[in-house]
C-alpha positions in Angstrom: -4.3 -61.3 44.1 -6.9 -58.7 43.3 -10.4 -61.1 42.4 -11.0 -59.3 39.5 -7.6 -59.9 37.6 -4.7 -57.6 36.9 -5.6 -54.8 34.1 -2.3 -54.5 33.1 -1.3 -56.7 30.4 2.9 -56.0 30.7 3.3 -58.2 33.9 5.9 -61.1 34.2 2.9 -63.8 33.2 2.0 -62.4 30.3 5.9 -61.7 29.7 7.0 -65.0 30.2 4.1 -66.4 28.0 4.7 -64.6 25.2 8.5 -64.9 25.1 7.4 -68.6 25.7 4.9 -69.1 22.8 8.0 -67.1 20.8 10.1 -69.5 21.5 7.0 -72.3 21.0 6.4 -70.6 17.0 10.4 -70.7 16.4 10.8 -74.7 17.0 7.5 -75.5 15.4 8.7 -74.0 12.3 11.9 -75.2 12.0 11.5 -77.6 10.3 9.4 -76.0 8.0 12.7 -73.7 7.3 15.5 -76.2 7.3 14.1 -79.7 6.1 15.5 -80.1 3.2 18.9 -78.8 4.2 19.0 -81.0 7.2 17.8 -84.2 4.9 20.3 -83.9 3.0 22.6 -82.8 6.2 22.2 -86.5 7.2 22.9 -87.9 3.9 19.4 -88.2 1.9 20.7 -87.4 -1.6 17.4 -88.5 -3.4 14.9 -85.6 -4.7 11.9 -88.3 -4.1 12.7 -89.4 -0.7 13.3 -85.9 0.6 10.1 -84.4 -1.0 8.3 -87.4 1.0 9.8 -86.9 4.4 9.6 -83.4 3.7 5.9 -83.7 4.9 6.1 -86.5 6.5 8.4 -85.5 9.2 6.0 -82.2 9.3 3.1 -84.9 10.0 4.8 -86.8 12.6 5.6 -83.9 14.4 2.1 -82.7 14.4 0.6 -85.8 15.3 3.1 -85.6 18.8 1.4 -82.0 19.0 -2.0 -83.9 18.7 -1.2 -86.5 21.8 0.8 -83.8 23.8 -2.1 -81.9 23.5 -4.3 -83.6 25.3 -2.0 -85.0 27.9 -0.8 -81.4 29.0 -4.1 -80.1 28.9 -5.3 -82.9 31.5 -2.3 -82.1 33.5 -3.1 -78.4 33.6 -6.5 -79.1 35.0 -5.1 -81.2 37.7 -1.9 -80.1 38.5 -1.9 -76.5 37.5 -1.3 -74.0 34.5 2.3 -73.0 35.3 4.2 -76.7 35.4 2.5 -77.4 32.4 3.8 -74.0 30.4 7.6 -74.5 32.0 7.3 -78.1 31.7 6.8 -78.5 28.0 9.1 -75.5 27.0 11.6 -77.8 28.8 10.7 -81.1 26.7 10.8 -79.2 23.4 13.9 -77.3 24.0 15.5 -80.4 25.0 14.0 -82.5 21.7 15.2 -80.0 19.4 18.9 -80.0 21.2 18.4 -83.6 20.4 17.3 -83.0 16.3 20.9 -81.5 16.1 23.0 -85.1 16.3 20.1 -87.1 14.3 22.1 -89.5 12.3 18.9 -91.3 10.3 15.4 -91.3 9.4 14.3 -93.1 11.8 15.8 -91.0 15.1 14.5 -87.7 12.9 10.7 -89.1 13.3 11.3 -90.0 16.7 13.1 -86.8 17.9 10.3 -84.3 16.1 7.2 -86.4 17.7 8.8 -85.7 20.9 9.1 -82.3 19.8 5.6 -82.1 19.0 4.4 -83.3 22.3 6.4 -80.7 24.0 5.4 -78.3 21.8 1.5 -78.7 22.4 1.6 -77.7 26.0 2.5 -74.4 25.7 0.2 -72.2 24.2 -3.1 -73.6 25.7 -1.5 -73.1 29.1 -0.3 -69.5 28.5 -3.9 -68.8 27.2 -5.4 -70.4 30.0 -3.1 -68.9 32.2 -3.5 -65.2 31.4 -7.0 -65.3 30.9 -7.4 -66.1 34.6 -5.8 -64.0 36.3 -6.6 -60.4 33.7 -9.0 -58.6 34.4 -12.5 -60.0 32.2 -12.7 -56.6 30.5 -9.1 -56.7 29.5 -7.9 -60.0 29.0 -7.9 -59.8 24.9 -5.2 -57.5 25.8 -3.1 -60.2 27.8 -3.7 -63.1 25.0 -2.9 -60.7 22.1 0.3 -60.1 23.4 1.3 -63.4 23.5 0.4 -64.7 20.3 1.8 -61.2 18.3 4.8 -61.9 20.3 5.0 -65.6 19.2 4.5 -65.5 15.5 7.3 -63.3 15.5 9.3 -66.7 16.5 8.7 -68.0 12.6 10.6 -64.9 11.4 14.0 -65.5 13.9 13.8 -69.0 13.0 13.9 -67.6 9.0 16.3 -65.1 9.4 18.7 -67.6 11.1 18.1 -70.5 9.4 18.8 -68.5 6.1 22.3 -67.2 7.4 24.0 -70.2 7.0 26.3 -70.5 9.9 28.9 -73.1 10.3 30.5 -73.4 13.6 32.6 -75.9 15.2 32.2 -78.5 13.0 28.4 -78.3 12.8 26.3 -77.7 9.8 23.6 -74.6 9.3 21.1 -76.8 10.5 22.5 -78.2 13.5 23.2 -74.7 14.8 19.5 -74.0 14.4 18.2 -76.4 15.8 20.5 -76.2 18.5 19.5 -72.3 18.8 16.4 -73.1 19.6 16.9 -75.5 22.0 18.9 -72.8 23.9 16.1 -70.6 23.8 13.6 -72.6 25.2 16.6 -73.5 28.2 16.9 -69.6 28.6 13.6 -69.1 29.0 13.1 -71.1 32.3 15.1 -69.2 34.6 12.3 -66.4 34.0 10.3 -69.3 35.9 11.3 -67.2 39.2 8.1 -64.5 40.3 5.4 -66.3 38.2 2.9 -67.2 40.1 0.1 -69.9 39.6 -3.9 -68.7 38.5 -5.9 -68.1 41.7 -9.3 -69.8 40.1 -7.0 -73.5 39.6 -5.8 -72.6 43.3 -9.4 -72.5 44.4 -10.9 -76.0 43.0 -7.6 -77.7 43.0 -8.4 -79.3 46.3 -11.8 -79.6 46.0 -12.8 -83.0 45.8 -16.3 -82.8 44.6 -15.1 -80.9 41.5 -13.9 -83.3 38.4 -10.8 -81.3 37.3 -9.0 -82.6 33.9 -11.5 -85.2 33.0 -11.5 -85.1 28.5 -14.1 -87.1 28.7 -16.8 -85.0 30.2 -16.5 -82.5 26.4 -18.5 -85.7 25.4 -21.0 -86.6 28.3 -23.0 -83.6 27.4 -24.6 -82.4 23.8 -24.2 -78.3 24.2 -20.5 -78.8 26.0 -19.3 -81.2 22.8 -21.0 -79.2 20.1 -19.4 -75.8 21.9 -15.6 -78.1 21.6 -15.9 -78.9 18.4 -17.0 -75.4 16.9 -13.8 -74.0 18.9 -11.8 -76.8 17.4 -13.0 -76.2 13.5 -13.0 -72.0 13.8 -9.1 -72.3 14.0 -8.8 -74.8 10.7 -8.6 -71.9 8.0 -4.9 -70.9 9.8 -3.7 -74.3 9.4 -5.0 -74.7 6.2 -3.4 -72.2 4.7 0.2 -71.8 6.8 -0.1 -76.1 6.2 -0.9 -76.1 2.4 -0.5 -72.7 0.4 2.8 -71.5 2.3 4.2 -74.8 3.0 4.5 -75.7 -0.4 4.6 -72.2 -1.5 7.7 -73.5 -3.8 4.9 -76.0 -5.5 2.4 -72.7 -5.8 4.8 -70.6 -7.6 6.4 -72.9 -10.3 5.3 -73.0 -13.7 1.7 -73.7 -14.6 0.6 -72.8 -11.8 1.4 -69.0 -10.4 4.7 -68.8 -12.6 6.6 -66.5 -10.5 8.9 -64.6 -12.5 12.1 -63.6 -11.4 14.2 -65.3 -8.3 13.0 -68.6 -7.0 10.1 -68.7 -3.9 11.9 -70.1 -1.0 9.7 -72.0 1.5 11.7 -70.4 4.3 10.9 -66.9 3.1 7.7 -67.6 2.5 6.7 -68.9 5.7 8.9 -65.7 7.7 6.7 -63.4 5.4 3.6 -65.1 6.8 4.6 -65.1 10.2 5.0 -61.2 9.8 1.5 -60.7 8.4 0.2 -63.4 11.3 1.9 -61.4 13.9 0.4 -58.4 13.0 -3.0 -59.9 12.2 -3.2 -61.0 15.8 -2.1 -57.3 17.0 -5.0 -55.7 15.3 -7.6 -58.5 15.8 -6.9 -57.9 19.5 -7.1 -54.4 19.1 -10.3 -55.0 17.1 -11.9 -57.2 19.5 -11.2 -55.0 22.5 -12.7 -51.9 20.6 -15.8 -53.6 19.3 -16.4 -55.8 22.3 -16.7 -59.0 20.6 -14.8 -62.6 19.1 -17.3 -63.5 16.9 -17.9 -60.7 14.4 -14.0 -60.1 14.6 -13.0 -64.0 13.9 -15.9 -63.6 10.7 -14.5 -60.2 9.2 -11.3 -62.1 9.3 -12.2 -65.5 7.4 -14.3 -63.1 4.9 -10.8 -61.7 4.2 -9.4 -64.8 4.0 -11.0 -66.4 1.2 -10.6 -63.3 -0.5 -7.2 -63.4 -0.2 -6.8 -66.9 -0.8 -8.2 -67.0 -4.1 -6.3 -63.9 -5.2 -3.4 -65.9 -4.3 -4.4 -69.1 -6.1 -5.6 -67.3 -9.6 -3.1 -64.3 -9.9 -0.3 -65.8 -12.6 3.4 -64.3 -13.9 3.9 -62.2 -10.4 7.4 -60.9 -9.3 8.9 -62.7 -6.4 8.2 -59.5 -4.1 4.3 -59.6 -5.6 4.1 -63.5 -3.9 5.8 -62.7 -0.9 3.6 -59.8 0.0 0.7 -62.3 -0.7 2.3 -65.0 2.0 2.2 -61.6 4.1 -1.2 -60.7 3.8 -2.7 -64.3 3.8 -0.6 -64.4 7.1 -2.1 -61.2 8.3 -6.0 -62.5 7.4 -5.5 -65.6 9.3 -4.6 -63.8 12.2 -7.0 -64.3 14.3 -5.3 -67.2 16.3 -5.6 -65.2 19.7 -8.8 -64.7 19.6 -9.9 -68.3 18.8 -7.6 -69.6 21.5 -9.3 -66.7 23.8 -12.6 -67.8 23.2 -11.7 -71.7 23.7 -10.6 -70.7 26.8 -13.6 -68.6 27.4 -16.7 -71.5 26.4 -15.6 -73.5 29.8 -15.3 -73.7 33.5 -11.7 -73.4 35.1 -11.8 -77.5 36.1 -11.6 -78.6 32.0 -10.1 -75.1 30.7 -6.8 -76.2 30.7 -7.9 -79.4 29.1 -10.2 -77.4 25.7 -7.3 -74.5 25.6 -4.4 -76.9 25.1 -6.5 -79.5 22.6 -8.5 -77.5 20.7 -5.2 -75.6 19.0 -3.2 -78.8 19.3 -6.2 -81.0 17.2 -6.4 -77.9 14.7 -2.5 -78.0 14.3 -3.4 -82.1 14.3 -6.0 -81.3 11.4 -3.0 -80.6 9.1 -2.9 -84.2 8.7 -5.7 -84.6 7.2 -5.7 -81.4 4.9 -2.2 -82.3 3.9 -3.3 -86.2 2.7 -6.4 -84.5 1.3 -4.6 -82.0 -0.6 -2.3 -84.0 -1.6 -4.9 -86.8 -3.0 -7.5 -84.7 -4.5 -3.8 -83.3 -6.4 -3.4 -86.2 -8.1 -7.0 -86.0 -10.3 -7.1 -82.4 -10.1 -3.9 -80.6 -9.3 -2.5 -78.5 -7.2 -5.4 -75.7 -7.7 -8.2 -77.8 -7.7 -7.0 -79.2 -4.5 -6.6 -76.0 -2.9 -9.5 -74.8 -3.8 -11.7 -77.6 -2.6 -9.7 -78.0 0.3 -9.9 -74.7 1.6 -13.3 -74.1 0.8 -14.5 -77.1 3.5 -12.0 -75.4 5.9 -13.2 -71.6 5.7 -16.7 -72.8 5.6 -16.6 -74.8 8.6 -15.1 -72.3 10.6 -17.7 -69.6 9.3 -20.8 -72.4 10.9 -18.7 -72.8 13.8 -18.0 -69.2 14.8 -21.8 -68.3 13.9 -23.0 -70.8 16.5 -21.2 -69.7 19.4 -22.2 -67.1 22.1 -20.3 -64.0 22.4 -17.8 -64.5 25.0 -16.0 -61.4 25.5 -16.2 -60.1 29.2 -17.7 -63.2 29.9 -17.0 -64.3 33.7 -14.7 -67.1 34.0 -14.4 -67.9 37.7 -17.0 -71.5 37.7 -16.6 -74.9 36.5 -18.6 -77.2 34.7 
């Protein structure tokens, strides 16, 4: 392969990437879209116990996305980009074939922290991936696909969740689940023509190079202070995807929003997002390509955002349509998540890429945790506002320090190690 990296963005990598982070969006929020229908599909009946394991499900599967994070991105630096990115499509697929017989409680948390250890590989090794073997000048190109691409997974998994299907015996739920499990199947036999990045194939037999090894992001000052800033830009996405349109149903009830007219549905709300994130990410790309730069993109956008998010928060007695456009465009000023993956991948040498680029999304989707339990604490002295507010306001103003104190990294050369 040419040294320099293909130009062209529309080649089977990038293809199979993208249809793979698609595939990667529509599991990890289903859920988001089902989870009360498939609580009470396996006999939950209490308003109380589903509202808990509502979330708590949600937090079980992203603390798997917080472990598989960092044992695919170890992987990837040892063994190579492309088993990781067919490897955990294949353990997700096959997790969420499984979600479709739980029977209990107990096999639902088990079944989606599987899920979310599958379901952490993916991304960082398509990112990783593409931005080795495109061309430095055009790689933005190669990364924005995939993650426009991917969103677009939250609205199939919407739009089929919400058509309540009943075949062969099985419940709406089942068959989504089930869906998605196919997809992720389908998707391997694309496996055939990829081929693996030529800068792993280069150190992977070098023994004097440490490939994989987490623990050097913490051996050196600059290198751990350059992870975490990559880790806290992306906290604003998950912050508001995780709290405002998660419990968009909480957000639009009475005394707080009051939306007038038919009832928010979380599903809706989250495929209305998902539209706004996808084409967020297009024109961010775009953006970035045209200007030349991450950084002054990734900060236009979280200026946006807490506009957007306090519009949101303070507007009251909105039509249904009014608070869905707002999902859309809080969704679209959040969508920056190509870029901050791109320039993860872009801060470190080829032997720990793999490792940053899988983690640093994974421990941001992992962050939800803690802004969930947050949220949901400072709501109890506060309410739901308050805890919004204060909330969001640590989460958009770390990732504003963080993104300042990075170096540009667009064109930036990406054939060393560390």
């Amino acid at each position: 392969m040419n040294k320099q990296g293909t130009r062209n963005p529309f080649n089977l990598i990038v293809l199979v990437a993208a249809l793979g982070y698609f595939v990667d969006i529509f599991d990890l929020q289903l859920f988001n879209v089902i989870s009360k229908q498939s609580l009470k599909g396996i006999g939950i009946s209490d308003p109380a116990i589903i509202d808990k394991y509502d979330y708590m499900l949600f937090l079980w599967q992203m603390t798997g996305m917080l472990v598989g994070g960092l044992i695919w991105g170890i992987l990837g630096d040892k063994h190579g980009r492309k088993s990781v990115l067919f490897g955990s499509i294949l353990l997700y697929s096959l997790a969420n074939i499984a979600n479709a017989f739980v029977v209990n409680l107990d096999q639902y948390t088990i079944v989606r922290f599987i899920a979310g250890l599958g379901l952490a590989g993916e991304l960082g090794a398509a990112i990783t991936l593409v931005s080795e073997i495109m061309h430095k000048e055009h790689r933005g190109y190669g990364t924005m696909l995939i993650v426009t691409m991917g969103a677009l997974g939250a609205v199939a998994a919407a739009f089929i969740a919400n058509n309540h299907l009943n075949l062969f015996g099985l419940q709406s739920w089942q068959i989504t689940y089930l869906t998605g499990g196919a997809l992720g199947l389908l998707l391997l036999l694309l496996r055939v023509g990829t081929y693996e990045s030529g800068m792993f194939d280069e150190v992977k037999n070098d023994k004097t190079v440490s490939k994989g090894n987490f623990f050097m992001l913490f051996t050196n000052r600059e290198r751990f202070l350059k992870y975490l800033a990559c880790i806290l830009i992306g906290l604003p996405v998950w912050y508001c995807i995780g709290i405002l349109i998660k419990f968009s149903e909480k957000f639009a009830g009475p005394g707080i929003i009051n939306v007038v007219g038919e009832p928010v549905k979380t599903g809706f709300a989250i495929m209305y997002a998902y539209i706004g994130l996808s084409v967020g990410d297009f024109i961010s790309g775009v953006l970035s390509q045209v200007f030349k730069s991450r950084k002054k993109i990734i900060v236009g956008y979280l200026i946006a955002t807490i506009v957007l998010v306090l519009f949101f928060l303070f507007h009251h007695n909105v039509s249904t349509s009014y608070f869905y456009f707002m999902c859309f465009a809080i969704g679209a000023a959040t969508g920056y998540w190509a870029l901050f993956v791109t320039v993860a991948a872009e801060q470190f040498g080829t032997n720990i890429r793999a490792t940053v680029t899988t983690t640093v999304p994974n421990f941001v989707r992992g962050a939800v945790v803690p802004i969930i339990l947050s949220f949901k604490s400072l709501e109890l002295t506060g309410g739901s506002v308050y805890a919004a507010l204060i909330v969001g306001a640590v989460c958009i103003g770390l990732a504003l320090i963080a993104t300042l104190s990075l170096k540009e990294s667009f064109s930036k050369d990406l054939d060393y190690t560390e």
